[in-house]
N, C-alpha and C positions, 0 to 999 in steps of 0.2 A: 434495531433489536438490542443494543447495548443500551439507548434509553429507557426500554420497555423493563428491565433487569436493574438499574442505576439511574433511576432520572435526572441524578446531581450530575451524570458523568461530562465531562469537556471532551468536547467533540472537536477534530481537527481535520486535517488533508490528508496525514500519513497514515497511506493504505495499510502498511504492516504494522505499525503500532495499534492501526485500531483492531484489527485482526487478532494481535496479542488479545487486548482487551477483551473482545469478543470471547476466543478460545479459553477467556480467563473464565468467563462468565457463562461460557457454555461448555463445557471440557466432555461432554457425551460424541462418541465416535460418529453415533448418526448426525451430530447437529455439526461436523467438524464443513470446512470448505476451505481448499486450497487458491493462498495468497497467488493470484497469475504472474506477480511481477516482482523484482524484488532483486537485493544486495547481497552479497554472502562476502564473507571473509574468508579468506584460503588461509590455512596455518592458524597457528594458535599465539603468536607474537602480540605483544603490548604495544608494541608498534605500528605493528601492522594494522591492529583495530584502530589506534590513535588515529593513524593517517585516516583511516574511512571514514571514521566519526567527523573529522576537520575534511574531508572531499562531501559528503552529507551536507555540512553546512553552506559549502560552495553553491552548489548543485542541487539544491531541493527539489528533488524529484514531482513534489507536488505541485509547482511552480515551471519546473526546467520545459514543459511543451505546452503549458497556456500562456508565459507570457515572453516575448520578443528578445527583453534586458530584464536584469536583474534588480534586487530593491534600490542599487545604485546609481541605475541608468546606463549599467555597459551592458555589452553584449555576451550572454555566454560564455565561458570557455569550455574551446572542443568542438567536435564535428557530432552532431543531433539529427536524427531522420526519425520520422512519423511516417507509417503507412498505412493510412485507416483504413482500407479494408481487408488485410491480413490481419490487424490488430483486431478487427470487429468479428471477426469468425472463428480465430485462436483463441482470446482473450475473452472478448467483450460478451457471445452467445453462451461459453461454458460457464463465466459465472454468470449469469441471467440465470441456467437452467440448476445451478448450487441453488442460488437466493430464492428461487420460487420454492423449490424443496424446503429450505428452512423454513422461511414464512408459515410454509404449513405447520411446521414442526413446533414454530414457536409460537404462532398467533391460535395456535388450535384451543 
């Protein structure tokens, strides 16, 4: 849907930036859909976002449960759990049932 709107646009893995994108490009209530997953900063500190932005770069969420080690060949840091099928009935069926609504909306 963002290349349908941008065909120049660069496409990546980070679910929330492309959602920005998205919401850039479609900013209508009806066409809106809520990111399932995601990071928040508590407080309003320089700091405090520093540090997230540099734990981000550790930890790429979009990498951190498809691959074992890191671009360096270590292991994570931290304790990581995946449970596919609470995440497939929480997560994974609500946006199915977002995306097919847009589609209509957008490919109409």
């Amino acid at each position: 849907m963002i290349i349908k709107k941008n065909p120049n646009a660069k496409l990546h893995h980070d679910v929330e930036k492309l959602a920005i994108d998205y919401h850039r490009l479609y900013p209508h209530k009806n066409q809106y859909w809520q990111v399932p997953f995601g990071f928040e900063v508590l407080g309003d500190s320089s700091e405090a976002k520093k540090k997230f932005e540099d734990l981000k770069k550790e930890l790429p969420v979009e990498q951190l449960y498809r691959y074992p080690i890191n671009k360096n060949g270590k292991a994570w840091l931290g304790a990581f759990a995946f449970e596919p099928r609470t995440f497939m009935g929480t997560v994974i069926l609500p946006v199915e049932t977002d995306f097919q609504r847009l589609e209509k909306l957008v490919f109409a």
